[in-house]
Backbone as a ProteinNet text record, in pm:
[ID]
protein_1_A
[PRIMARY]
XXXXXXXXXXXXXXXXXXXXXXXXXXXXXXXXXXXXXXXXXXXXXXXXXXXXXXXXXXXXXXXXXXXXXXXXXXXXXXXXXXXXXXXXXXXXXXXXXXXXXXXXXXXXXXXXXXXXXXXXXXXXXXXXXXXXXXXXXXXXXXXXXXXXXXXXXXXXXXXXXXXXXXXXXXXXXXXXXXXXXXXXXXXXXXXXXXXXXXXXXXXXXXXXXXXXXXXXXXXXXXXXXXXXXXXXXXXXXXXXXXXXXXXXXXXXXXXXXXXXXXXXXXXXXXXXXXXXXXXXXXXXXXXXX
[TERTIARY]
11396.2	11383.5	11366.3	11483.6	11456.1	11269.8	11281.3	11126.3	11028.5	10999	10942.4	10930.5	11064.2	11053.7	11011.3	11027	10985.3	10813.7	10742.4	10627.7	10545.5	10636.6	10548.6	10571.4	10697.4	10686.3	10575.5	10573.7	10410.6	10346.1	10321	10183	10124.4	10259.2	10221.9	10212.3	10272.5	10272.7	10155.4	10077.9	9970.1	9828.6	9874.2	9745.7	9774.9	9881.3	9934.6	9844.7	9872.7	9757.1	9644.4	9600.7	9404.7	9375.8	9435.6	9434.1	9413.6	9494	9490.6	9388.4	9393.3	9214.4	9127.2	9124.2	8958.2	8987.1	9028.1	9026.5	8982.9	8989.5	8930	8810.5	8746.4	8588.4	8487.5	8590.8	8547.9	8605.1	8511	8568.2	8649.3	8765.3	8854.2	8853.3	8852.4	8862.8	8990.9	9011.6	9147.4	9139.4	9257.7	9244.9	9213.4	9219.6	9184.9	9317	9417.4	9543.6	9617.9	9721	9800.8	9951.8	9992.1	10093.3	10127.7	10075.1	10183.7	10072.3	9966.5	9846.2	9797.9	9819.5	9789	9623.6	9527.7	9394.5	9475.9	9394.2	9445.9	9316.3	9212.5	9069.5	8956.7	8876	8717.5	8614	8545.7	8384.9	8280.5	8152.3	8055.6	8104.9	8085.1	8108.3	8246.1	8289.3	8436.1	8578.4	8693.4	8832.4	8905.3	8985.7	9140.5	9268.1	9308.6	9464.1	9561	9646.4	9792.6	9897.2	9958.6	10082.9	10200.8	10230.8	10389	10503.6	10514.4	10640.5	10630.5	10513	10520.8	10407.8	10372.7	10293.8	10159.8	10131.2	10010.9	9886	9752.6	9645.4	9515.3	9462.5	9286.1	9204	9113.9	8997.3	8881	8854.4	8801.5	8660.1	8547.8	8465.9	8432.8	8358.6	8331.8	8390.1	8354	8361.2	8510.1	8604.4	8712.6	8756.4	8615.2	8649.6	8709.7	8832.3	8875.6	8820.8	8758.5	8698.8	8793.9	8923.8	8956.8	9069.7	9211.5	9393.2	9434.7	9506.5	9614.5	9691.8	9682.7	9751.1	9662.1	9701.7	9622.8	9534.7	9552.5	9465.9	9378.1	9373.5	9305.4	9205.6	9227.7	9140.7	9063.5	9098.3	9035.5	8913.8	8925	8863.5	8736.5	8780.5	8682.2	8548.2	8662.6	8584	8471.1	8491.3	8396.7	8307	8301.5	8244.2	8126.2	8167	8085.2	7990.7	8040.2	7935.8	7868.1	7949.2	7942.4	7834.2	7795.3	7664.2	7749.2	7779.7	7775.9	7693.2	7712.5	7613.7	7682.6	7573.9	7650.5	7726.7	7728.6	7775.9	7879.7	8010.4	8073.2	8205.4	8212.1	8319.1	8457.7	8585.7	8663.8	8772	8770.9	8865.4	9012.7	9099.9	9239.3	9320.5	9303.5	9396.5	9498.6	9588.8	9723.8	9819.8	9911.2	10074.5	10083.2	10136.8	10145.6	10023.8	9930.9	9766.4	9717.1	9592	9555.9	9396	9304	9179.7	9089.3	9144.7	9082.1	9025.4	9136.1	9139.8	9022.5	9004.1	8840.6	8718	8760.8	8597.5	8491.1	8517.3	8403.5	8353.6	8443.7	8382.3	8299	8363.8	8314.8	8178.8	8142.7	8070.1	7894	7960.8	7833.4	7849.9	7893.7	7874.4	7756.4	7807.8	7757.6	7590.6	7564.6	7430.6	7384.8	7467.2	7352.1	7357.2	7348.2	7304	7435.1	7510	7668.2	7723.6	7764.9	7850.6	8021.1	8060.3	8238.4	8300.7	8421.1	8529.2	8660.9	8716	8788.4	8943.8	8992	9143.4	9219.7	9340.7	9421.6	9523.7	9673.3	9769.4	9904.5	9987.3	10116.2	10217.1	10156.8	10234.6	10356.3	10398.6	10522.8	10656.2	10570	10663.2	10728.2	10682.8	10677.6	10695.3	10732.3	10758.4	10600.7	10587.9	10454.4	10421.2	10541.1	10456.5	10430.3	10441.7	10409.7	10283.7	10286.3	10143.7	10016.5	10058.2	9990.7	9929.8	9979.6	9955.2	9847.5	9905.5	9867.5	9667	9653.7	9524	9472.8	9528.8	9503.6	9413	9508.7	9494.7	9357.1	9362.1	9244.4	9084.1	9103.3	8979.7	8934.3	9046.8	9033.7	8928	8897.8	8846.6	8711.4	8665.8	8519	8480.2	8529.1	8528.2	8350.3	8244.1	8090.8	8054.4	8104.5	8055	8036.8	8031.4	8032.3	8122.7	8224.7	8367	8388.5	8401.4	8417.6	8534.5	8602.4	8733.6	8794.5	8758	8744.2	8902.8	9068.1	9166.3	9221.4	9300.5	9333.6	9464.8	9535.6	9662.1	9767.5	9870.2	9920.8	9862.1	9712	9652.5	9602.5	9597.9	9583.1	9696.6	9772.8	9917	9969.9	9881.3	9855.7	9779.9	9636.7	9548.2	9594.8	9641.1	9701.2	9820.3	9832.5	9973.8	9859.3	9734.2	9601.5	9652.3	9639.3	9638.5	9511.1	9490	9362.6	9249.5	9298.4	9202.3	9174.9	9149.8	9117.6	9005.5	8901.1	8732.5	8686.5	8738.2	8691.9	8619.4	8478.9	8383.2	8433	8436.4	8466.4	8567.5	8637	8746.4	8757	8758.2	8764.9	8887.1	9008.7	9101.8	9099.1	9107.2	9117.2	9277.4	9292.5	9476	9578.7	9553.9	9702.2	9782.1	9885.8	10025.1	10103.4	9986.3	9942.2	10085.7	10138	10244.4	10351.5	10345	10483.9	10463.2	10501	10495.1	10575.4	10560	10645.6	10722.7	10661.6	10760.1	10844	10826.8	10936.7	11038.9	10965.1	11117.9	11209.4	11177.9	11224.9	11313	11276.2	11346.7	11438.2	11410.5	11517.3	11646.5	11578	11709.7	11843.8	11792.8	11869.2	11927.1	11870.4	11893.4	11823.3	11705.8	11619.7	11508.7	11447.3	11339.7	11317.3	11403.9	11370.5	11308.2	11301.6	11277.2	11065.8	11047.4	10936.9	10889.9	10962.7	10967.1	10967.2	10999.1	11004.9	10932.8	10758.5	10689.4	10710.3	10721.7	10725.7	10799.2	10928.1	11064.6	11065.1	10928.5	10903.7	10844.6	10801.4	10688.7	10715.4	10944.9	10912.2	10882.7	10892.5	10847.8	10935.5	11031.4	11120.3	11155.6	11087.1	11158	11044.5	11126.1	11043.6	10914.2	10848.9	10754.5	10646.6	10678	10599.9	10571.7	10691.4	10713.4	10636.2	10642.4	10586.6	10452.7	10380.1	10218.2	10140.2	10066.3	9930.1	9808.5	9760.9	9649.6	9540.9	9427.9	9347.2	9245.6	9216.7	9172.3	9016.8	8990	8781.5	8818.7	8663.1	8590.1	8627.8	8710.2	8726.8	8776.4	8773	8742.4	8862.3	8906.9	9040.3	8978	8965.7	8984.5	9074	9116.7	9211.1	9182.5	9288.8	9274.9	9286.9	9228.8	9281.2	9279.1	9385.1	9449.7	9552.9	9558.8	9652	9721.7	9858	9994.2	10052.4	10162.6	10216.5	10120.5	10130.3	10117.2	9972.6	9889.4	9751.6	9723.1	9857.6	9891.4	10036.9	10046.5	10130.4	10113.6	10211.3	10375.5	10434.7	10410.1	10482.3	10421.2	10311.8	10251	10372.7	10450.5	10518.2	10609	10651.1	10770.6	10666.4	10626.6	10475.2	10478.3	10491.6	10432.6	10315.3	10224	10118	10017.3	9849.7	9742.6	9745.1	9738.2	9762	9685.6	9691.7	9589.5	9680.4	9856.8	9922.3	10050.9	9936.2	10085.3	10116.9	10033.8	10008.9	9959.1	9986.9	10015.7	9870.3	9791.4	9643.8	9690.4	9774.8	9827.7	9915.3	9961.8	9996.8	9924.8	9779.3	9640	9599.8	9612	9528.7	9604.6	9514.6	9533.6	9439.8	9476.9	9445.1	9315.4	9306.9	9184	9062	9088.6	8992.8	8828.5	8723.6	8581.5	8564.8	8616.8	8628.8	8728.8	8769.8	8827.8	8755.9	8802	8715.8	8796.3	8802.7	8855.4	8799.9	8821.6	8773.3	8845.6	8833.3	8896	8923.3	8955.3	9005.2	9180	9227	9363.2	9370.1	9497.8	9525.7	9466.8	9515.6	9453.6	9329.7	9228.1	9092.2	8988.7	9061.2	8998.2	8875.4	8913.1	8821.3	8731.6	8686.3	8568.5	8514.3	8536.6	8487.8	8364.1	8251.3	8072.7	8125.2	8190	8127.7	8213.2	8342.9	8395.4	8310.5	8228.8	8149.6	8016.8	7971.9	7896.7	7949.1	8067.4	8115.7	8132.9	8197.5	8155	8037.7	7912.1	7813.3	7747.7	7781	7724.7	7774.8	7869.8	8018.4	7938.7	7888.9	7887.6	7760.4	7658.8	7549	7509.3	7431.9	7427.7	7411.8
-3995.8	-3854.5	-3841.3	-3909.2	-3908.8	-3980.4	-4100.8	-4139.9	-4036.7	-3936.9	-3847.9	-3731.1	-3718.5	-3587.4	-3659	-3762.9	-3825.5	-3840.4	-3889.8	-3897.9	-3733.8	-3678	-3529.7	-3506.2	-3542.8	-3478.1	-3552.2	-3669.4	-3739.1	-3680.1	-3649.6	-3530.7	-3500.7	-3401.9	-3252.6	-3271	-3384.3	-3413.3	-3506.3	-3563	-3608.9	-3489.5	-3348.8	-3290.7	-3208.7	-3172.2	-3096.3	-3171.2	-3308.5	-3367	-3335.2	-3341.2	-3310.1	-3201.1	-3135.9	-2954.7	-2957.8	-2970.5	-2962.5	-3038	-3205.5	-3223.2	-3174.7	-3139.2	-3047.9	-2905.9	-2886.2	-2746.9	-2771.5	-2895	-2939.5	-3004.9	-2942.1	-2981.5	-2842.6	-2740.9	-2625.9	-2519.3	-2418.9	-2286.2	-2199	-2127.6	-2099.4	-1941.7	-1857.3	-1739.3	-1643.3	-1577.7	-1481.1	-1383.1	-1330.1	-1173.8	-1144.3	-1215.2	-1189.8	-1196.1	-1197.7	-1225.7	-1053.1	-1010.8	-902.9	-908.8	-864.6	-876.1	-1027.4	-1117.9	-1252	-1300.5	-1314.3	-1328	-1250.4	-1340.6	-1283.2	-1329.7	-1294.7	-1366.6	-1380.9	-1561.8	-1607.9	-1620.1	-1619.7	-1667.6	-1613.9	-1566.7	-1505	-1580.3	-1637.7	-1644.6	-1588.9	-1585.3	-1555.9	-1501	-1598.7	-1511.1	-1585.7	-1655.6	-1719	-1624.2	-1684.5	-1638	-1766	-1777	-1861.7	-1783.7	-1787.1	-1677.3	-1805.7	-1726.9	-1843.5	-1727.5	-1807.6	-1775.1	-1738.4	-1588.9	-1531.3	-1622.7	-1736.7	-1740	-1916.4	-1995.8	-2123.9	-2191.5	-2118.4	-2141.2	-2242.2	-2252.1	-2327.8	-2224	-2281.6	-2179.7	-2224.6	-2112.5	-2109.3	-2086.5	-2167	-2104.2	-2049.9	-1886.4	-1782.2	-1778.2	-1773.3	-1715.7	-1560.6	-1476.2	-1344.8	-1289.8	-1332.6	-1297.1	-1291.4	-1383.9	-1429.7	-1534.4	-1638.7	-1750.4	-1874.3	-1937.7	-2012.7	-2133.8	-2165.6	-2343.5	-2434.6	-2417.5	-2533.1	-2483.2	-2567.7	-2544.1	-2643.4	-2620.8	-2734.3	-2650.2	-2753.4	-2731	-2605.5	-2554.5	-2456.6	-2550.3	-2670	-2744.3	-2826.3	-2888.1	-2904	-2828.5	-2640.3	-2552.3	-2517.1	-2533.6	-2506.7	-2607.8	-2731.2	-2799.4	-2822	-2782.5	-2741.4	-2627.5	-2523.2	-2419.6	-2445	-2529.8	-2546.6	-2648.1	-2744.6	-2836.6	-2703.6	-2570.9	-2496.5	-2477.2	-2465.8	-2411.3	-2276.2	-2171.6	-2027.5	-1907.9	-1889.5	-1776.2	-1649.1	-1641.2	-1503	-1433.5	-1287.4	-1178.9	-1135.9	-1104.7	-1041.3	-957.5	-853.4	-746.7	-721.3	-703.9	-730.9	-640.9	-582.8	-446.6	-544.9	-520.8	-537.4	-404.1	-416	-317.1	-354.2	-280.8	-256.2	-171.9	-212.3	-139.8	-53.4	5.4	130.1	-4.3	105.8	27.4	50.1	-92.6	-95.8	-142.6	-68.9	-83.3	-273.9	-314.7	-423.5	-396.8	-497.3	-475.9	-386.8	-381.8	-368.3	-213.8	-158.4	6.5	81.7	-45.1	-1.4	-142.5	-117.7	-229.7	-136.8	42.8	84.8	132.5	166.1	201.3	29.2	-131.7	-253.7	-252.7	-227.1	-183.5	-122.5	13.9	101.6	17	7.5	-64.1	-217.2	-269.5	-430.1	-410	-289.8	-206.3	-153	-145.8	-101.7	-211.7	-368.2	-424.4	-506	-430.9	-506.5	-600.2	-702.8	-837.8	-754.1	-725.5	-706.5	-779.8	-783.7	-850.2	-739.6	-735.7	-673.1	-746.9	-717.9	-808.9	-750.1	-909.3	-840.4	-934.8	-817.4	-862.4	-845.6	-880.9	-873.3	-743.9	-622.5	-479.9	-481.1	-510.8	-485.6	-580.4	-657.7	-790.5	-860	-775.8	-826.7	-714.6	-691.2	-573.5	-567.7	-431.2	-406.4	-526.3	-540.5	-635.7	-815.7	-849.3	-979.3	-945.3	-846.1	-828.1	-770.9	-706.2	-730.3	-818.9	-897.1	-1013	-1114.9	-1119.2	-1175.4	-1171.9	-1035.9	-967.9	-932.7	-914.3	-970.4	-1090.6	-1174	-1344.2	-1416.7	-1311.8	-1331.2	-1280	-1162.3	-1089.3	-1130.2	-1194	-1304.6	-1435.6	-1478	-1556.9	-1577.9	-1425.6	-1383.8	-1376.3	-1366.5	-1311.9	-1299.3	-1334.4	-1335.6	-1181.3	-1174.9	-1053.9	-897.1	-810.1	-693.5	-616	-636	-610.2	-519.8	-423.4	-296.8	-274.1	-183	-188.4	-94.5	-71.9	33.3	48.1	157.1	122.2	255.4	222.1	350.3	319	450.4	477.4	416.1	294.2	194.8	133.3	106.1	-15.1	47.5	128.8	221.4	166.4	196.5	162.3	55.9	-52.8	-162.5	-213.7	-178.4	-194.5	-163.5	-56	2.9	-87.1	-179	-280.7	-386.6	-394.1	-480.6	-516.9	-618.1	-637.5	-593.6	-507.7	-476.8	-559.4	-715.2	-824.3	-845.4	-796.1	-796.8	-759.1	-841	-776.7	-697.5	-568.9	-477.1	-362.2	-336.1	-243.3	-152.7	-65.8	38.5	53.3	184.8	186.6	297.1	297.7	482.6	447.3	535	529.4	691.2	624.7	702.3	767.2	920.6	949.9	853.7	837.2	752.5	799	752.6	861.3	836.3	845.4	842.2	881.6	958	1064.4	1070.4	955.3	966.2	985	947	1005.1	1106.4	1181.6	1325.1	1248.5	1255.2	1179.3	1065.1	955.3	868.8	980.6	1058.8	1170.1	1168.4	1254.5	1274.3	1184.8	1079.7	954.8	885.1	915.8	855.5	973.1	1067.3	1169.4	1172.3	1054.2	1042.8	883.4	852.7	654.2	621.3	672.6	600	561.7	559.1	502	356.2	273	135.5	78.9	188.4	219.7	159.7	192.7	189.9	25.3	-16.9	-158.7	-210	-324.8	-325.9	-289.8	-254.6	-212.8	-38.9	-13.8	161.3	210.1	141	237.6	238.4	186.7	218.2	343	380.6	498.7	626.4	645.7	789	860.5	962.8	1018.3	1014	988	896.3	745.2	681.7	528.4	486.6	386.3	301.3	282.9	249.9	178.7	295	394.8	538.6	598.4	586.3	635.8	595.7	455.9	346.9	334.4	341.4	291.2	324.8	242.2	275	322.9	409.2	456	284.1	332.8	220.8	208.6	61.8	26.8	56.2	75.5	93.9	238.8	259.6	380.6	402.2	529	522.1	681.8	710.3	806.1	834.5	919.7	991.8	1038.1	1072.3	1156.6	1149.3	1275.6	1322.9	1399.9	1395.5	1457.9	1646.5	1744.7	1868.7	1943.7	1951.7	2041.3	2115.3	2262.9	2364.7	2266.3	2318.8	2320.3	2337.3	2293.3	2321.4	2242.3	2339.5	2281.8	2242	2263.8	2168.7	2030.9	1968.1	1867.1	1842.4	1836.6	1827.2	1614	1578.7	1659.5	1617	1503.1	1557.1	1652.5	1697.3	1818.4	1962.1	1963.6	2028.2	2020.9	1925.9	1879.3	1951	1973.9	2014.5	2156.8	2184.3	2350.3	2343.8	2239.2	2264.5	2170.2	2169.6	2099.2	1953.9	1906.3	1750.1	1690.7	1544.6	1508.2	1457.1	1540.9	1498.6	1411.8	1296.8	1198.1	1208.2	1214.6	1243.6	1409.7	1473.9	1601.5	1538.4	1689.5	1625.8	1640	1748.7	1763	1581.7	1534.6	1420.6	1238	1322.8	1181.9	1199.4	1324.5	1299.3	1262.2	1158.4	1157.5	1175	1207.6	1225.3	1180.7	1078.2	1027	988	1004.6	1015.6	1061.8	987.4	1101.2	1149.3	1172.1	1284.3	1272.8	1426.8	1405.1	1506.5	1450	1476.8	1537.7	1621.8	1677.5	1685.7	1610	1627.9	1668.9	1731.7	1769.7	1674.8	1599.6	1486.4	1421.4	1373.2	1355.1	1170.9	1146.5	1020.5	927.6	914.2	777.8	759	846.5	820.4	867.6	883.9	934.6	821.3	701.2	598.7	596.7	670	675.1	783.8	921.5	1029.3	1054.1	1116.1	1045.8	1121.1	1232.6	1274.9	1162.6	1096.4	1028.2	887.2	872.6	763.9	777.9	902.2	975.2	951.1	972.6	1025.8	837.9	780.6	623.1	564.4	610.3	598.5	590.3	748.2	783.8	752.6	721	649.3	528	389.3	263	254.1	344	351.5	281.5	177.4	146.4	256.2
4017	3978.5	3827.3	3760.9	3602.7	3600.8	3642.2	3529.5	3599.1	3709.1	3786.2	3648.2	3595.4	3497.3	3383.8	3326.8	3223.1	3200.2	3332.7	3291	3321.6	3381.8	3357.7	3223.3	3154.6	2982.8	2919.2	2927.3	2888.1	2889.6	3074.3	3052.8	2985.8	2977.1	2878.1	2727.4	2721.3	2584.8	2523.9	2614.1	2590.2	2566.3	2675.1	2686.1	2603.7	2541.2	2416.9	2283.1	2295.5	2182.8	2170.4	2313.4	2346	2327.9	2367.7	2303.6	2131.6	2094.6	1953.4	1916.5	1943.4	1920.3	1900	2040.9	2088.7	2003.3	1955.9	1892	1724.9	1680.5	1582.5	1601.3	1705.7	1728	1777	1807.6	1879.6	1802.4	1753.3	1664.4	1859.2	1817.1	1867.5	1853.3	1943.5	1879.2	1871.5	1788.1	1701.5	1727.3	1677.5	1704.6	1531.5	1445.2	1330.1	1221.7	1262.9	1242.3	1189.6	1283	1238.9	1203.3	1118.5	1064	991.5	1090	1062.2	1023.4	918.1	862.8	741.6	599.9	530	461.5	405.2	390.6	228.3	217.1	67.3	13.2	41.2	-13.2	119.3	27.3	105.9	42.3	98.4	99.4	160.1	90.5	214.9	336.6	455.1	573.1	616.3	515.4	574.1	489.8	556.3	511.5	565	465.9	442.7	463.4	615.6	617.9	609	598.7	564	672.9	734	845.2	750.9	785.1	689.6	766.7	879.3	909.7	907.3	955.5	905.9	796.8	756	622	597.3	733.9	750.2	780.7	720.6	718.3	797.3	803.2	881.8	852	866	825.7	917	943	980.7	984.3	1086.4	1008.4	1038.2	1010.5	1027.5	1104.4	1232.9	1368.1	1435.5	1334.2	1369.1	1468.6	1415.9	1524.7	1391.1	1434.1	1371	1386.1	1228.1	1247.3	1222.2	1155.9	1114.4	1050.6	1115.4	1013.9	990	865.7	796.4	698.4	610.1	491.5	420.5	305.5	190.1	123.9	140.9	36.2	104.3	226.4	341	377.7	427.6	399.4	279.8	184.4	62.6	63.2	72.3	62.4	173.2	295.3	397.1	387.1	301.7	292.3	170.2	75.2	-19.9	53.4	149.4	202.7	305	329.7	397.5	354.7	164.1	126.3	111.7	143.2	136.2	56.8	108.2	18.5	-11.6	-127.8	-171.5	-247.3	-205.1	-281.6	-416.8	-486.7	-645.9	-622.4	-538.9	-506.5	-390.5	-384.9	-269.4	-245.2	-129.7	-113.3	-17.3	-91.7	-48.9	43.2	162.4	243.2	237.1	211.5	209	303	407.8	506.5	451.9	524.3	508.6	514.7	550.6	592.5	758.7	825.2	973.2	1025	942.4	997.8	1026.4	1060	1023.9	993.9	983.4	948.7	1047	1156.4	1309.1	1242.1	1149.2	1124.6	1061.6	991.4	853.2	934.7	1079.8	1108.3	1131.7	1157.6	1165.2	1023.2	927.6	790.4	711.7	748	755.6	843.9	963.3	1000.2	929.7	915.6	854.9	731.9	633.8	520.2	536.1	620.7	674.8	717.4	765.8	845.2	706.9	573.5	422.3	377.4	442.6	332.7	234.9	274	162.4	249	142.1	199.9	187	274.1	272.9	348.1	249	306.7	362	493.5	531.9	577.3	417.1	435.8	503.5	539.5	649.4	517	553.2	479.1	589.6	553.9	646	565.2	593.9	525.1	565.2	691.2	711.6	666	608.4	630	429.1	375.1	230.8	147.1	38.1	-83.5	-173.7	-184.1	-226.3	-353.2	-464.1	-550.8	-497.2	-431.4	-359.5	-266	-231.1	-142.5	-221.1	-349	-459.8	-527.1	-560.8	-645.3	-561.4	-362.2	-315.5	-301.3	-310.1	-280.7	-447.9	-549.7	-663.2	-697.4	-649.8	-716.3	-601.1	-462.5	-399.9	-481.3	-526.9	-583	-707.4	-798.3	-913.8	-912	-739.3	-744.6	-752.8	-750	-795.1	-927.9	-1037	-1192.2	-1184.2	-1098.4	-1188.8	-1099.9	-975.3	-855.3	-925.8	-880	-878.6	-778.3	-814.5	-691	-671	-552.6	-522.8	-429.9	-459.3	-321.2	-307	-138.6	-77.1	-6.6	-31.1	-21.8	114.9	203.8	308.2	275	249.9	257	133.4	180.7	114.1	52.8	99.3	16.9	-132.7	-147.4	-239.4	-348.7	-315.9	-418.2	-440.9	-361	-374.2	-486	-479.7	-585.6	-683.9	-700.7	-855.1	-913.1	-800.8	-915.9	-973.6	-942.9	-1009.6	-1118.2	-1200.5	-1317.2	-1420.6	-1550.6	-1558.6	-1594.1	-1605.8	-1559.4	-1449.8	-1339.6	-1207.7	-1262.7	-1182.3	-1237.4	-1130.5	-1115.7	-1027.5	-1094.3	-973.4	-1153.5	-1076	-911.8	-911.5	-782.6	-756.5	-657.5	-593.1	-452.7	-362.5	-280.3	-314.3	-272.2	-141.7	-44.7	100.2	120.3	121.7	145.1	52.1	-50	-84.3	-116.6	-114	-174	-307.2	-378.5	-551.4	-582.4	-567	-581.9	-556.9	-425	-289.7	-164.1	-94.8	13.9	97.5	117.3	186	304.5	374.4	484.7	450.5	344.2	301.3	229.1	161.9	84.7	229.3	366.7	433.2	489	488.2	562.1	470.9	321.9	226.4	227.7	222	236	356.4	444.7	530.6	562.4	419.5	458.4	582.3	619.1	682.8	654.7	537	485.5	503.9	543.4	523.4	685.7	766.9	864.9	864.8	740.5	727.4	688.7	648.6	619.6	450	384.6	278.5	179.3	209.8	160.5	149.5	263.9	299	248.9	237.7	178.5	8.9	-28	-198.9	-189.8	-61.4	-133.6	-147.3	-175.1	-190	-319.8	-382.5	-439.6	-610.6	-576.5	-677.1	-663.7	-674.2	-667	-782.1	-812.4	-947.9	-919.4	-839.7	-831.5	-819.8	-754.9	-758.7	-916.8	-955.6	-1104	-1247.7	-1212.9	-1347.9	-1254.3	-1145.7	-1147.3	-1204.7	-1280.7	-1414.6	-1271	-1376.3	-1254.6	-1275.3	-1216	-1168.6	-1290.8	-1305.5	-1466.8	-1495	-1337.5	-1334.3	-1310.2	-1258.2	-1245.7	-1141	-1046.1	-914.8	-895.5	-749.8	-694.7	-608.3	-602.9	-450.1	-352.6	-230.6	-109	-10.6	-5.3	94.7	180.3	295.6	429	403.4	401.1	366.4	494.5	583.7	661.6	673.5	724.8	703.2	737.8	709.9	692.2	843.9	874.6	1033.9	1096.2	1244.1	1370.4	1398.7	1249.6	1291.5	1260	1233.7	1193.2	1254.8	1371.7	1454.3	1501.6	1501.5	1483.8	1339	1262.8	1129.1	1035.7	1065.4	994.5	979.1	1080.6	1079.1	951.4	892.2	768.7	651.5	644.1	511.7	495.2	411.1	371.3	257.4	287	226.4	304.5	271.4	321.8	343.8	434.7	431.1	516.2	533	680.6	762.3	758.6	880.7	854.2	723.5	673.4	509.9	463.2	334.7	260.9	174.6	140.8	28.9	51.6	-28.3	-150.1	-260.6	-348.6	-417.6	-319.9	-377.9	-358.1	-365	-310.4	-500	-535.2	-753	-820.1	-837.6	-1055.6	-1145.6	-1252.4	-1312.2	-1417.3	-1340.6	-1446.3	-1330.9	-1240.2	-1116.9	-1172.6	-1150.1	-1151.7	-1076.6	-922.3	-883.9	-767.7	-728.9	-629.1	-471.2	-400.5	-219.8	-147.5	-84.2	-2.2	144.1	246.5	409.8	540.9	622.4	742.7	853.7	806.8	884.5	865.1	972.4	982.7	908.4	843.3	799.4	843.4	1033	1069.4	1053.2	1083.6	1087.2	957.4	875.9	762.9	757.5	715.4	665.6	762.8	899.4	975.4	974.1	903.4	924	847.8	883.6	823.3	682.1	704.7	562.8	387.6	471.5	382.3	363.3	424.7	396.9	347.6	393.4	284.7	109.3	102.4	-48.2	-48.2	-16.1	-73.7	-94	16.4	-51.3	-130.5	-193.7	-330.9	-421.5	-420.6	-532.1	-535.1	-480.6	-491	-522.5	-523	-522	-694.2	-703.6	-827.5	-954.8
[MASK]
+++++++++++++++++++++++++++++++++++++++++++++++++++++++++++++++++++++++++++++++++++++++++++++++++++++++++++++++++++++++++++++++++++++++++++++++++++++++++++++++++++++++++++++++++++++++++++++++++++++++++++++++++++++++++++++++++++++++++++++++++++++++++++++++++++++++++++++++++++++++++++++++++

């Protein structure tokens, strides 16, 4: 009975090898990695994610079929052996908070159909404090210094970019709903010691906490739009907490700053802002050489 259970663990433990083999001969396909996937490096039509919980990475291509994991330095080295084409010109997407890339694949999409090479990062929002997920998507966009870098931000990712260093070579920036300002609903949830509810990133964003307080606006040329809907129950159900225009999660009054070239106003709610034509209209004309 024992050597009966013994050579079934062989088995499995032999075809556990062949698996993994054959998967270093065959691109594999992903869901693109959410939450537990942060992208450390973009090329051309490839990406380098690294795992938030055992720290080994992949390498992606477009489509989200994985060619090849190891180490960070293993991938690195693969990915230059690809050989990667990039364009001078190249739009980086920044998801919200909670969100993953899946959120901006139709604004990735129409962009991809004019002609632009984008990259649509995925970061692990829930899982890390805004300045580490900063730096992380920073020290990624650093690795272009010759491009023409553009980056396109929904929600959180917004307040993300703005921890940029102003050596980040980014020429221009359209920040979608951010909560430049705070966020109304974290006020709400801090007022009750439930903000952390939101996760280590989220529970920075109320309207007094350091990190709201001290952010330098953005070092390029860049643009706001926000969601502008009455107040109450047309923005149901936290529309209700609001006594002013919002797209539901964010209060449009707290999407400006001040040094903005312009700011947008659209009838569309938080989640879907980044697909609504006329907000992609206004990025249009924004990126337009």
């Amino acid at each position: 009975m024992i050597s009966l259970i013994r050579l079934r663990s062989i088995r499995l433990f032999l075809l556990f090898i062949f698996i993994i083999n054959m998967q270093g001969l065959a691109a594999v396909p992903t869901l693109g990695g959410v939450q537990f996937w942060n992208d450390i490096s973009v090329a051309g039509d490839y990406k380098i994610q690294k795992n938030v919980i055992t720290g080994h990475c992949r390498i992606l291509e477009d489509n989200y079929l994985r060619l090849h994991w190891g180490s960070e330095k293993f991938c690195r080295k693969k990915l230059s052996l690809l050989k990667p084409l990039s364009k001078q010109k190249q739009i980086f997407l920044i998801h919200g908070l909670g969100r993953s890339h899946h959120s901006m694949a139709k604004l990735e999409d129409k962009l991809v159909a004019q002609g632009h090479q984008v990259h649509n990062l995925e970061y692990s929002s829930m899982l890390n404090k805004t300045e580490t997920l900063a730096l992380r998507i920073e020290k990624l966009i650093k690795e272009h210094p010759d491009s023409l870098n553009i980056v396109i931000t929904h929600s959180f990712g917004g307040i993300l970019f703005r921890q940029f260093e102003p050596q980040t070579p980014i020429h221009k920036a359209a920040l979608l709903a951010a909560p430049n300002r705070g966020s109304t609903i974290c006020d709400k949830l801090k007022s009750v010691h439930l903000n952390f509810l939101l996760g280590p990133a989220g529970s920075q964003l109320y309207s007094s906490s350091p990190l709201i307080k001290t952010l330098p606006e953005p070092h390029c040329e860049f643009i706001t739009i926000a969601g502008d809907r009455p107040a109450k129950l047309s923005n149901w159900p936290l529309g209700v907490f609001f006594d002013e225009n919002s797209d539901g999660i964010v209060c449009e009054s707290r999407t400006k700053l001040k040094n903005a070239q312009s700011h947008h106003k659209v009838d569309a709610s938080h989640t879907f802002i980044m697909n609504h034509n006329q907000s992609i209209h206004i990025i249009n004309s924004f990126i337009k050489p």
